[in-house]
VMD Tcl script that draws the C-alpha trace (Angstrom):
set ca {
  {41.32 -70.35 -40.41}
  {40.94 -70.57 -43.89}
  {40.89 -73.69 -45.97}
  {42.42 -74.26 -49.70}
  {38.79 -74.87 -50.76}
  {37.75 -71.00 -49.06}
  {36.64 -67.97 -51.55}
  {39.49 -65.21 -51.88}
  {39.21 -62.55 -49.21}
  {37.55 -59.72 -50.60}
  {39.82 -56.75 -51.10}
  {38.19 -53.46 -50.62}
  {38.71 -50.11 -52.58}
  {39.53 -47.18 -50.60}
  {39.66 -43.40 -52.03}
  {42.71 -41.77 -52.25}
  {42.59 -39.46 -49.56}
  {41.05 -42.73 -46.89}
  {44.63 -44.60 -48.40}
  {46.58 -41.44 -47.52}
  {45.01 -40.96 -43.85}
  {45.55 -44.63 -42.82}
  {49.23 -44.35 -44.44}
  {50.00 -41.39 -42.26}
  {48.69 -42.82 -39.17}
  {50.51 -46.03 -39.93}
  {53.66 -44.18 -40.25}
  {52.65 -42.04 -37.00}
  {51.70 -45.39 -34.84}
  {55.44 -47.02 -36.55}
  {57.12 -43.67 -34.81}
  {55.49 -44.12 -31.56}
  {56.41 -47.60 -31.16}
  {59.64 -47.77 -32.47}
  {60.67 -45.12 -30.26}
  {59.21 -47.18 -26.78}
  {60.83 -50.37 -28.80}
  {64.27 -48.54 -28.98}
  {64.13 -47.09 -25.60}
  {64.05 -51.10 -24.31}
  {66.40 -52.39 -26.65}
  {69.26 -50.02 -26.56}
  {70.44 -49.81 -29.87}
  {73.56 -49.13 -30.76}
  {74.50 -47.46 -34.44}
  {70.93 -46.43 -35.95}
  {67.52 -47.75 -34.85}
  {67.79 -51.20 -36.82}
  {71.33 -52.19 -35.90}
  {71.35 -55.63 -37.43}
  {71.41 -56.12 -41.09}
  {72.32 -58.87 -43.82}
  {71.48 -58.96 -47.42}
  {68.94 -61.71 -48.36}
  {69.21 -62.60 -51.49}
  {72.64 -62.80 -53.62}
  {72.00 -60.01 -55.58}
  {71.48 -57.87 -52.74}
  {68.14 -56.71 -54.00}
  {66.45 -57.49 -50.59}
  {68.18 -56.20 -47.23}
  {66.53 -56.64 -44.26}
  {67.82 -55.05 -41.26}
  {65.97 -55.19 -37.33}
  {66.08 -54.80 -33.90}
  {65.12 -56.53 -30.74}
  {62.77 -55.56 -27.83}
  {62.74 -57.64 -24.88}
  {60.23 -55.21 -22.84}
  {58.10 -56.20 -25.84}
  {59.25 -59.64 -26.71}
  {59.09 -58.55 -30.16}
  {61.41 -58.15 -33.41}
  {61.25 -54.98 -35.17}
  {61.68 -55.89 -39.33}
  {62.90 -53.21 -41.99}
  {62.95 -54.85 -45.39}
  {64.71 -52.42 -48.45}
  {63.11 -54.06 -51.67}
  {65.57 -52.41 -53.90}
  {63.72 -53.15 -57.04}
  {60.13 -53.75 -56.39}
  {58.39 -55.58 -59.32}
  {54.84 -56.98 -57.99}
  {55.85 -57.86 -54.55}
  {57.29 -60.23 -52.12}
  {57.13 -62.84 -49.47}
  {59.07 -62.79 -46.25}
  {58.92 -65.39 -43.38}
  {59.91 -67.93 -41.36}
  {60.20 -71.94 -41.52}
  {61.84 -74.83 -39.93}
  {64.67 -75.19 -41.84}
  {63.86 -72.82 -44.63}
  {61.45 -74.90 -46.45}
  {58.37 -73.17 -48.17}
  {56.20 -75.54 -47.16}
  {54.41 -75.04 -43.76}
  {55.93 -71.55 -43.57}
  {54.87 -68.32 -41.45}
  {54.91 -65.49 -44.18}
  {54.45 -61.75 -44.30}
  {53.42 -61.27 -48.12}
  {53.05 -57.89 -50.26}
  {51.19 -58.68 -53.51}
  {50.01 -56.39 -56.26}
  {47.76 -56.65 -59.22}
  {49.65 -53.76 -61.05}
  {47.55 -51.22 -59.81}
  {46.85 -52.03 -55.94}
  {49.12 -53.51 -53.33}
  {47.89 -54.85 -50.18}
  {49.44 -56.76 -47.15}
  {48.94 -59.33 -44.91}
  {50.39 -61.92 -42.79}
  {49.77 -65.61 -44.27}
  {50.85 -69.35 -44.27}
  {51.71 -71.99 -46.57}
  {50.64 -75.71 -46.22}
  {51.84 -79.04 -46.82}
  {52.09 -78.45 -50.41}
  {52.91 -74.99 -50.68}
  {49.82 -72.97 -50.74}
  {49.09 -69.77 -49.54}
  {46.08 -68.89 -47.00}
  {45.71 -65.89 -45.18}
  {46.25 -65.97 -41.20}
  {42.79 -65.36 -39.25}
  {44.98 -64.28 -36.51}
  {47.34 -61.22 -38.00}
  {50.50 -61.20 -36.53}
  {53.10 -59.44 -39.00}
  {51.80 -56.22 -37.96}
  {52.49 -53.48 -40.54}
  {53.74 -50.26 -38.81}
  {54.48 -48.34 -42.44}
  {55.74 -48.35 -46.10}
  {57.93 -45.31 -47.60}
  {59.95 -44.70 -50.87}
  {63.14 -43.97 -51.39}
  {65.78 -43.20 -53.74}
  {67.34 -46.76 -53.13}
  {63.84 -48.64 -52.63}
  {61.09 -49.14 -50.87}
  {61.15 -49.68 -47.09}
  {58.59 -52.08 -45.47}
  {58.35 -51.67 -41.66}
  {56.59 -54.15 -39.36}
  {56.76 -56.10 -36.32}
  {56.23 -59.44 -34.81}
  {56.17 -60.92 -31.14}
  {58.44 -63.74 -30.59}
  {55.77 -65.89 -29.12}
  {52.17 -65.32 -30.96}
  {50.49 -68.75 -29.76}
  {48.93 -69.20 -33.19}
  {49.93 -72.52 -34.26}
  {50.17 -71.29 -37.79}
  {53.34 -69.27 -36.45}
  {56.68 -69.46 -36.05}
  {57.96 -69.72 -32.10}
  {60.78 -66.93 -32.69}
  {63.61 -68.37 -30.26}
  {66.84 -67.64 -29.76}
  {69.79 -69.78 -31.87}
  {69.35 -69.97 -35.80}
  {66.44 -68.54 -37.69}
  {65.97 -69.65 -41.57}
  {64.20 -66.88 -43.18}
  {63.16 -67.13 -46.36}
  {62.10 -64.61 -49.57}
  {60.22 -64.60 -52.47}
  {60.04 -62.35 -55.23}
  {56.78 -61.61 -57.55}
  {58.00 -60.79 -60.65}
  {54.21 -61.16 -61.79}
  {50.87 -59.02 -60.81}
  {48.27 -61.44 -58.94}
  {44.88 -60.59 -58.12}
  {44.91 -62.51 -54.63}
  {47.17 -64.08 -52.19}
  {45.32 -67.68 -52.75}
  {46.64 -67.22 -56.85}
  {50.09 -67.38 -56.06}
  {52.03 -70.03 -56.73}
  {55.33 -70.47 -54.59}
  {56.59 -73.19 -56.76}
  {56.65 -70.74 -60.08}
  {58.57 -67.62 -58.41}
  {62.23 -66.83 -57.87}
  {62.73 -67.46 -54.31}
  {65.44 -68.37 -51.56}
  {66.20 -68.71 -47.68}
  {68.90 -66.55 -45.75}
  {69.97 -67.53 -42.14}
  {70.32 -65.03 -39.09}
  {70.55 -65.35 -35.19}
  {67.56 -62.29 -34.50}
  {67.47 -62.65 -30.92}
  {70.82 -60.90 -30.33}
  {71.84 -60.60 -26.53}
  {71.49 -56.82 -25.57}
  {75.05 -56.20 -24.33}
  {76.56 -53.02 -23.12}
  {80.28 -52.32 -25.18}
  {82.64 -52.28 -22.90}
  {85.07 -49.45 -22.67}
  {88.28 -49.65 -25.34}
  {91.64 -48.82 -24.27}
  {93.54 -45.82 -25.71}
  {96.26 -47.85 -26.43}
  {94.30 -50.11 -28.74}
  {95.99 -51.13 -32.07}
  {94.22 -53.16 -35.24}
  {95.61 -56.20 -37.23}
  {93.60 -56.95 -40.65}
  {93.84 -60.75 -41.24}
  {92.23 -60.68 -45.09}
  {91.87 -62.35 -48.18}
  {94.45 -61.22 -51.07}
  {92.05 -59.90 -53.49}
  {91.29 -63.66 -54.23}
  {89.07 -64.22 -57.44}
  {85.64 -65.97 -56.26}
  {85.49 -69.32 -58.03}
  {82.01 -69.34 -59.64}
  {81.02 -72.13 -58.32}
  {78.19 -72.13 -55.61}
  {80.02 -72.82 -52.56}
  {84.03 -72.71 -51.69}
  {85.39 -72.74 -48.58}
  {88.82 -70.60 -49.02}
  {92.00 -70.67 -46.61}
  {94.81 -68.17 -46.42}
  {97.90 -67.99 -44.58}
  {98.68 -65.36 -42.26}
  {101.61 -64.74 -40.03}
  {102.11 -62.68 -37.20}
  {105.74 -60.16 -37.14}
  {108.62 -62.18 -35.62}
  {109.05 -61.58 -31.92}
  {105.68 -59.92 -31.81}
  {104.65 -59.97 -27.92}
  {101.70 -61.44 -25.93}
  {98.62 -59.23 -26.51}
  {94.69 -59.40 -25.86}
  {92.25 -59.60 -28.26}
  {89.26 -57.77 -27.14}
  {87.48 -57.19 -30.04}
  {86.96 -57.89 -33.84}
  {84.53 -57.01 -36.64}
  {84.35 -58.11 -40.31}
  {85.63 -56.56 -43.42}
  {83.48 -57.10 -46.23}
  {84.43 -55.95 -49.80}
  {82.32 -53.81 -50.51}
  {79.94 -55.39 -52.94}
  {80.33 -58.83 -51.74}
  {78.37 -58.58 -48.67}
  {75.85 -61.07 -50.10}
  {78.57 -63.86 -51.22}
  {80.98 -64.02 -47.99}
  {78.58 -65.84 -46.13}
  {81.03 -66.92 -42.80}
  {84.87 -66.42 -41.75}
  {87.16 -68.19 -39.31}
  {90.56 -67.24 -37.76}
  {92.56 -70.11 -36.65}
  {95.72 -70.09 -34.84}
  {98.32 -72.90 -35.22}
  {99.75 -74.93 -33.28}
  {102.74 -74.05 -31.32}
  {104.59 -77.33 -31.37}
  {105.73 -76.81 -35.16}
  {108.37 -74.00 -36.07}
  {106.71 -73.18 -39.02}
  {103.97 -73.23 -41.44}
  {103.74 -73.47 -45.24}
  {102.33 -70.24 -47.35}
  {98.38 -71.20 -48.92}
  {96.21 -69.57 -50.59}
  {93.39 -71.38 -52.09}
  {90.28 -73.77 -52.34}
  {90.50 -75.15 -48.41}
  {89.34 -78.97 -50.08}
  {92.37 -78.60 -52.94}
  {94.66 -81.73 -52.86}
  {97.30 -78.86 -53.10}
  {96.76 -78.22 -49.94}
  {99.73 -78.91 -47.06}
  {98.01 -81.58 -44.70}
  {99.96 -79.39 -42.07}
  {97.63 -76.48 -42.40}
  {94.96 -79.39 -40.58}
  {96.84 -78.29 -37.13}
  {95.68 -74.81 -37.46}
  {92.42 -75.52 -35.22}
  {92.49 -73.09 -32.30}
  {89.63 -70.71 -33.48}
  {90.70 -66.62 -32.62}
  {87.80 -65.53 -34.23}
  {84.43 -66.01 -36.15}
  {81.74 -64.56 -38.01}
  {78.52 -65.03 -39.92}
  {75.79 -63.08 -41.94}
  {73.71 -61.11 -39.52}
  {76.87 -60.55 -36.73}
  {78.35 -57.20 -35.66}
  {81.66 -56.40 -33.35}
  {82.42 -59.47 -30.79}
  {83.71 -57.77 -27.93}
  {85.26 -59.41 -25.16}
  {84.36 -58.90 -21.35}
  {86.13 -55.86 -20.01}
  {88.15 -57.79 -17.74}
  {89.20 -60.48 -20.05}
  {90.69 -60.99 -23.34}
  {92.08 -63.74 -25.51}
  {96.00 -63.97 -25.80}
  {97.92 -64.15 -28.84}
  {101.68 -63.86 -29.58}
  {104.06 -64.44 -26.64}
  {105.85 -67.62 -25.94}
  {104.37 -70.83 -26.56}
  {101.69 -69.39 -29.26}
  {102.09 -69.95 -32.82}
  {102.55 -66.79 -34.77}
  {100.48 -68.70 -37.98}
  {96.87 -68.21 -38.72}
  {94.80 -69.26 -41.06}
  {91.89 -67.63 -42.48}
  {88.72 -69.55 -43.74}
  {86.32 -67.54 -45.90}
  {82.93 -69.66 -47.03}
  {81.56 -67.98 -49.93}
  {78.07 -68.89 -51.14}
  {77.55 -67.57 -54.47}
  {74.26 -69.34 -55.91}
  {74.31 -67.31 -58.97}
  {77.75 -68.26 -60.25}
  {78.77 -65.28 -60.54}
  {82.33 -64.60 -62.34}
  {85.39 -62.48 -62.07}
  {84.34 -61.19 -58.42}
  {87.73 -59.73 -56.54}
  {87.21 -60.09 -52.78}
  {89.70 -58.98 -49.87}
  {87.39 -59.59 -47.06}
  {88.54 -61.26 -43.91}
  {88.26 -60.40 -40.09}
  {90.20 -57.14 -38.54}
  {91.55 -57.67 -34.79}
  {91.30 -55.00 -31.74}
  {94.04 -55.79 -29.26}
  {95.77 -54.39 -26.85}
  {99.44 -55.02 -24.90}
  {97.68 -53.56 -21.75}
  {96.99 -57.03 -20.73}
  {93.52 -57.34 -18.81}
  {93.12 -59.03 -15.41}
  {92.36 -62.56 -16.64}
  {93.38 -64.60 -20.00}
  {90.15 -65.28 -21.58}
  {89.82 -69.32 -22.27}
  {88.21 -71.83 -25.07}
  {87.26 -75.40 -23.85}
  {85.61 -77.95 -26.15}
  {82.80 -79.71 -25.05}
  {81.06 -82.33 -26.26}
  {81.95 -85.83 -27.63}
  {85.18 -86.99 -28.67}
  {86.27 -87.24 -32.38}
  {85.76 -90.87 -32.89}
  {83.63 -93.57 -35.35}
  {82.52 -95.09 -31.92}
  {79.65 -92.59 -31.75}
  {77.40 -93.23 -34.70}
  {73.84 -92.47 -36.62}
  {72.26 -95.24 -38.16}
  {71.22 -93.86 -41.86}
  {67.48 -93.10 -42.43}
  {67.33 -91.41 -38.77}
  {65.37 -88.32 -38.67}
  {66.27 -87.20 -34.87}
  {68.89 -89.83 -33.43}
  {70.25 -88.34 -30.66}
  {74.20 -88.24 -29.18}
  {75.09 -86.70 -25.90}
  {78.99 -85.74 -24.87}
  {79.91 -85.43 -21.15}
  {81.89 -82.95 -19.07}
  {82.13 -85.22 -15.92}
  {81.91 -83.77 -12.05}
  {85.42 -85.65 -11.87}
  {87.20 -83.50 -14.71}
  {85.57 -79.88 -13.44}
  {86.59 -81.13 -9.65}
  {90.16 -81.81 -10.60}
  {90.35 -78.82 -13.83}
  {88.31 -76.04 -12.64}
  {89.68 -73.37 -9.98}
  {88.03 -72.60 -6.43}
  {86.40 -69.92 -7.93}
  {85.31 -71.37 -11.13}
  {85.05 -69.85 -14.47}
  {82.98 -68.15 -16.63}
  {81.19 -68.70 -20.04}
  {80.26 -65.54 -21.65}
  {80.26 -67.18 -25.24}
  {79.76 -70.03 -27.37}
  {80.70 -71.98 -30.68}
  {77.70 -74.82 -31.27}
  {79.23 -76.96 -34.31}
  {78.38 -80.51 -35.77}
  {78.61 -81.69 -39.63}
  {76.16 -82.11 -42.42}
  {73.64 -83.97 -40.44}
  {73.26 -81.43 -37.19}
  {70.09 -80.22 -36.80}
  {69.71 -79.24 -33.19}
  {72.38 -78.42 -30.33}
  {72.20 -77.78 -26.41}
  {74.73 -77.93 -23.62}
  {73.19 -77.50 -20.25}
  {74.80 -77.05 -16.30}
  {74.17 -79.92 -14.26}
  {74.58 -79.71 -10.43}
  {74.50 -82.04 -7.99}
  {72.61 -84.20 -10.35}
  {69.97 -80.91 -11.37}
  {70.18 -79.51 -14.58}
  {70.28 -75.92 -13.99}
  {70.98 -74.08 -16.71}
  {70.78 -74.15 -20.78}
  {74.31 -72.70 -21.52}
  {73.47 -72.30 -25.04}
  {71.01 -74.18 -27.60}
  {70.38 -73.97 -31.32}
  {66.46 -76.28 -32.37}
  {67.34 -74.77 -35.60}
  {70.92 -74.86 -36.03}
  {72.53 -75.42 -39.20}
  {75.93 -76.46 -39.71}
  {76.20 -73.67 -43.04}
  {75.96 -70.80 -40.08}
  {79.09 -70.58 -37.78}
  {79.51 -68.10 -35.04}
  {80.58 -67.12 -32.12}
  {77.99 -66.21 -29.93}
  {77.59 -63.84 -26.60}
  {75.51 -65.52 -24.22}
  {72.34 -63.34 -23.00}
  {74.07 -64.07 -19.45}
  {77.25 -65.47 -18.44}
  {77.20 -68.73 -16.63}
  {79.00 -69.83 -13.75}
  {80.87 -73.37 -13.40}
  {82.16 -74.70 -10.36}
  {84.57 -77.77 -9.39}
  {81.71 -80.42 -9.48}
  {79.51 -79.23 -12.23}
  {78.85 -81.46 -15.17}
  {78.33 -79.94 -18.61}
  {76.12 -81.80 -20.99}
  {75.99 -81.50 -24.94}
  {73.39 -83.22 -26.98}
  {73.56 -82.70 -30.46}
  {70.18 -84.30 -32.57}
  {71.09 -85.35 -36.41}
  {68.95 -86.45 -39.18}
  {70.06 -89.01 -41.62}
  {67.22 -89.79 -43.49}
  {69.00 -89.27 -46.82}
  {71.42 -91.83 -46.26}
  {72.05 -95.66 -46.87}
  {74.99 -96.05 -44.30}
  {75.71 -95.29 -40.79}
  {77.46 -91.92 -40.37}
  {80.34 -92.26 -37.66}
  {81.84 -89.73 -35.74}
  {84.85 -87.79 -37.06}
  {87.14 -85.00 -39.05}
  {85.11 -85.58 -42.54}
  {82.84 -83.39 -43.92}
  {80.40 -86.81 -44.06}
  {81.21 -87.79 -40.43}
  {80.08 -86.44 -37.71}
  {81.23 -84.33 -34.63}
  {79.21 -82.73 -31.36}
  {80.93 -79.89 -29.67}
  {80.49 -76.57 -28.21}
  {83.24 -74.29 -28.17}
  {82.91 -72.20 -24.54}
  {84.81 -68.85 -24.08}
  {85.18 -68.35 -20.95}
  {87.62 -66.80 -18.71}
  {90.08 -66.94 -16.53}
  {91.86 -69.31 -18.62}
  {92.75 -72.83 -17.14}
  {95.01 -75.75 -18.38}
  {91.80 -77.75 -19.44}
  {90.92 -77.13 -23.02}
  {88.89 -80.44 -23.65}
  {86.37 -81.90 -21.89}
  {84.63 -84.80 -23.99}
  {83.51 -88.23 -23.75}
  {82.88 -91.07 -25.82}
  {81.04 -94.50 -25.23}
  {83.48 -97.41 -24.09}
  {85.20 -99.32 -26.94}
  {84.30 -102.84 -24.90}
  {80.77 -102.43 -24.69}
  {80.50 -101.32 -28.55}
  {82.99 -104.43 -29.52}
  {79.83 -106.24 -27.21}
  {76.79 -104.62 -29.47}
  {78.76 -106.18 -32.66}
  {78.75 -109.41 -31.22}
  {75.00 -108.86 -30.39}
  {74.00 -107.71 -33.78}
  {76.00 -111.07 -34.77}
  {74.20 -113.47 -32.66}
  {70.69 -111.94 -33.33}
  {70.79 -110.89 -37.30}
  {71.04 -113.22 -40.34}
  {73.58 -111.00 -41.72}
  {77.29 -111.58 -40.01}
  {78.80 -108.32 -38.98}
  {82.35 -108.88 -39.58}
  {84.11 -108.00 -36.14}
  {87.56 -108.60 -36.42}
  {90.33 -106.84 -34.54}
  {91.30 -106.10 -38.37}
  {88.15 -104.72 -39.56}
  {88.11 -101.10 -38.43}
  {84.86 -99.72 -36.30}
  {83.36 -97.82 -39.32}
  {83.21 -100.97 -41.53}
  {82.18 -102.61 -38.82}
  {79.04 -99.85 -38.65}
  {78.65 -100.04 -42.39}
  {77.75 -103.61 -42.42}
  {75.38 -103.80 -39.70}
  {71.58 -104.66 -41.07}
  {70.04 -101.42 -39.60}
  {66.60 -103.19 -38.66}
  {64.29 -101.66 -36.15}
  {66.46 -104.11 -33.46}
  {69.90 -102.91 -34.18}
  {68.63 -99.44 -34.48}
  {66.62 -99.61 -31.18}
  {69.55 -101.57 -29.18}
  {72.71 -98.66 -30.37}
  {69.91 -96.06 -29.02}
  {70.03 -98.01 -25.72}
  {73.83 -98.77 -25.78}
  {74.48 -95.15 -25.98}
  {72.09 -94.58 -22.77}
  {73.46 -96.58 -20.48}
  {77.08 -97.48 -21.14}
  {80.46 -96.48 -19.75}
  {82.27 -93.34 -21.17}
  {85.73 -92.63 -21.72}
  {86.09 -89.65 -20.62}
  {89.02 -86.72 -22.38}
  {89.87 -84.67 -19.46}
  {92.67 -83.04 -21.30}
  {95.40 -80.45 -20.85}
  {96.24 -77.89 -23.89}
  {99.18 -80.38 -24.06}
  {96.53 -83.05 -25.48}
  {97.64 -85.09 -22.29}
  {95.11 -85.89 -19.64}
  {94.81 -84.63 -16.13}
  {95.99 -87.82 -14.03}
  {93.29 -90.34 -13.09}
  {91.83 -92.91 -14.20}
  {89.31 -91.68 -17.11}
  {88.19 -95.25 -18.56}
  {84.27 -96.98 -17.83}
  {83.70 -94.17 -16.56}
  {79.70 -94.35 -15.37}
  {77.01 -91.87 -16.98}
  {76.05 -89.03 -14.36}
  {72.64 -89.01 -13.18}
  {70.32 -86.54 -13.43}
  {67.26 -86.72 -10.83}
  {66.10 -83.33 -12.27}
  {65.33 -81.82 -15.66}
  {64.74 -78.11 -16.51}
  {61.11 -77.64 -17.67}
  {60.64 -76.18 -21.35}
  {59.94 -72.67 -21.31}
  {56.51 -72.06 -22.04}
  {56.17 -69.16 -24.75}
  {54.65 -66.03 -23.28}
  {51.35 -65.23 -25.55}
  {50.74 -61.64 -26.15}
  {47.38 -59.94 -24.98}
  {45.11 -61.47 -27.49}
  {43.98 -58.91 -29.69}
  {40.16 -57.65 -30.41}
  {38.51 -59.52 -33.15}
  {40.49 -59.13 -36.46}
  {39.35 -59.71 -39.76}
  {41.45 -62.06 -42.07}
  {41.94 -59.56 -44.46}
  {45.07 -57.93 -46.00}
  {45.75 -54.37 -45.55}
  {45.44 -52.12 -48.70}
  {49.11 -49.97 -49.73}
  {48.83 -46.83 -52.03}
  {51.85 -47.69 -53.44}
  {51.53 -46.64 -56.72}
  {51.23 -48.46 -60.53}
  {53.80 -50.89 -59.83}
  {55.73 -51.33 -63.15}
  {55.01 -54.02 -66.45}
  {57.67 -55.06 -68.21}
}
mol new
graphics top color blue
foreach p $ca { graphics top sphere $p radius 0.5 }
foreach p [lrange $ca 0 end-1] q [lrange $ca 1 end] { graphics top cylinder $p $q radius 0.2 }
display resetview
């Protein structure tokens, strides 16, 4: 591997007609692949069925596909105005710094390209082990195409473990010529991040009905604020006495234009209890706002960059309209517009498939996770503190049917300070399955997501969601709740058939938090004010958060009594009693996969691969 300190790989000059041979046969050896890659993958559409704009301009658009024969992605990146070249990769959480990069650099007269990595402080080296292999490069009217590949799993420890949940991919233009990969300077270039699931499950669409009918639930024509990020909600309505249909589909609408500023969308419906619903159609944060519209929470539908059509097993589909559903939605558009760009007119939104052929079973969503309360806290200046939410064996034994149900989809979500997400099936005190898991996730990407397989849960099972948050840029404890600066941990589980338990959550027992106060108390200097009037988040926000408080609310959290929400769509709880409940106990853990390493490769020299890609143009 190459140091900061090493010479410049030397670049060597090849005659035209050597570039044009080793073009052709890249673009032959690209055809042969792709084809085998396709064959395994199934795509659906055109051979690089996923696609999302990178940057806001939409100069970069990268679309790809997924083989799991190969355990590889397959990349197509339009550079729709190519100046000196570009940098595409992968990081942690979209940070140039330690970052996995495929790079295309010119000196104005000739290109070359090769698979690098940044260090701690942002400089470039090339990869002794080259892993973004380069399958082709074409023109086109609209750009230029680059086409490559890259195994999930490379076991270079310069690379990025491709997994599935949230992947922060980042870009870089070069709006200058450089004469080596080592001479540029990340810091100096116009650059950004984009963020996509790429390990989409490989589903087969179910069959539509004949009888299928669409409802558009869209923005109208709303004028983007230029600001960098809104989150807009509209008021929709469904016709008076309209009957109870399935959902078994939807799909975005994107103005056309706007596909890099609409960056996620949300259908709620309301809740049933109230006749009616006030008209809105603004800023979702606007004081204007009717603190009613807060009850519209029961998501019908979501989206984000990167997602196609959600369809719905073929023997299940979610209900709306009917008795004892709200006929008021609201839609919630996030638009990210960096730029600040002015005057934009969008009507985008999220177009439903349903059907009154109702299917064989009501499809179901069930919260998981912990409860929304300031009892469950992060001490500021955390950088992986570490909640956990219960779904006891005594709720699924009481909730669940004989048969059980099953999860074919999932909704991770936390606040600011998520940063990674996992529920897993516990039986008989074994973990035995991950139901879904984000190490990446980012609370700025919401989506629904189709599990790779669906996952069975019987009367008995537990269900366990930890989310991990980092903290370390701020001075107070974060507690848990509906702000933007609290904190939740849930997973939203479609599932089917639908059952009268819609919440299954936990939270630690009030008592034995009221007896950490009085610990702090006796063993701090500082006196942590704890009483009955002081509410629990003050009580947090005076606590001296030495390594001993920190260290001891870890512990409390690991060992205490739950209370345990085993609740009814009615928000009452199943009959029991649910209070001090203990922690279930797991006497096995799943291993962590091990990543599968491809065949390791014949020697490879760390040196880029030359592009006849013409004079690229001076300004």
């Amino acid at each position: 591997m190459q140091t900061s300190g090493s010479k410049p790989c030397p670049c060597p000059s090849f005659k035209l007609r050597e570039v044009a041979s080793m073009y052709f046969t890249m673009i032959a050896v690209f055809l042969v692949i792709l084809v085998v890659a396709l064959q395994g993958s199934a795509p659906r559409g055109s051979d690089f069925p996923y696609k999302v704009p990178l940057d806001p301009q939409g100069l970069l658009e990268l679309s790809w596909n997924v083989s799991y024969p190969e355990q590889a992605v397959y990349f197509q990146l339009l550079v729709r105005d190519l100046q000196f070249g570009l940098l595409f990769g992968m990081s942690d959480r979209g940070e140039f710094e330690n970052a996995d990069l495929a790079v295309l650099w010119s000196d104005g007269h000739n290109s070359y390209f090769g698979d690098a990595w940044s260090d701690a402080k942002g400089q470039l080296h090339m990869d002794s082990q080259q892993d973004y292999q380069l399958l082709g490069a074409r023109r086109a009217p609209e750009g230029l195409y680059l086409l490559f590949r890259r195994a999930f799993s490379t076991c270079d420890p310069k690379d990025y473990l491709i997994e599935d949940g949230t992947v922060h991919l980042i870009y870089g233009i070069l709006e200058k010529p450089v004469h080596s990969l080592q001479a540029i300077n990340i810091s100096a270039i116009h650059r950004g991040l984009q963020r996509v699931q790429l390990l989409k499950p490989n589903i087969t669409i179910p069959e539509l009905p004949s009888d299928m009918k669409t409802m558009e639930i869209t923005a109208p024509d709303v004028v983007i604020p230029s600001q960098e990020t809104t989150y807009w909600c509209y008021m929709a309505e469904l016709p008076d006495g309209f009957p109870k249909h399935h959902i078994i589909m939807y799909e975005p609408v994107i103005t056309a234009g706007n596909e890099a500023l609409v960056h996620h969308m949300e259908v709620f419906q309301c809740a049933a209890e109230f006749d009616s619903f006030p008209h809105y159609n603004g800023p979702c944060d606007s004081k204007m706002k009717p603190d009613r519209l807060n009850y519209c929470r029961h998501v019908l539908a979501a989206w984000a960059m990167g997602a196609q059509a959600f369809y719905y097993p073929e023997e299940a589909g979610l209900a709306f309209g009917g008795p004892g559903s709200s006929r008021y939605l609201r839609l919630e558009i996030h638009y990210h517009n960096p730029l600040v760009f002015k005057g934009r007119h969008d009507s985008s939104g999220i177009r439903l498939y349903y059907t009154a052929t109702l299917r064989r079973y009501d499809a179901g969503i069930m919260e998981l996770g912990l409860v929304y309360t300031p009892v469950m806290a992060i001490p500021p200046g955390e950088d992986a503190f570490v909640l956990t939410g219960y779904c006891t064996d005594k709720c699924t034994r009481l909730a669940l049917p004989a048969a059980g149900i099953h999860i074919f989809a999932s909704q991770l979500h936390t606040h600011l300070a998520g940063r990674k997400v996992v529920t897993v099936l516990s039986r008989d005190g074994r973990e035995r399955q991950v139901v879904n898991a984000d190490g990446h996730y980012s609370p700025h990407f919401q989506e629904i997501r189709m599990l790779k397989e669906v996952v069975a849960v019987f009367p008995g099972d537990e269900l366990i969601t930890t989310c991990t948050y980092n903290t370390e840029d701020r001075s107070r404890a974060t507690v848990g709740g509906f702000g933007i600066l609290e904190e939740m941990c849930v997973n939203y589980v479609h599932y089917y058939p639908q059952t009268q338990l819609e919440l299954c959550k936990s939270a630690v027992d009030p008592g034995y938090l009221h007896r950490y106060f009085t610990l702090v108390n006796r063993f701090n200097d500082e006196e942590v004010c704890t009483c009955p009037q002081v509410s629990i988040p003050q009580q947090f926000f005076s606590v001296p958060w030495n390594t001993f408080n920190r260290d001891m609310l870890k512990s409390l959290y690991g060992f205490a009594p739950i209370s345990m929400h085993c609740n009814k769509s009615s928000a009452v709880r199943f009959p029991g009693a649910w209070e001090k409940q203990s922690l279930p106990t797991i006497t096995e853990r799943l291993q962590e996969p091990v990543p599968r390493c491809p065949p390791a490769p014949g020697p490879q020299p760390a040196v880029p691969v030359p592009l006849n890609l013409g004079e690229l143009r001076r300004d």
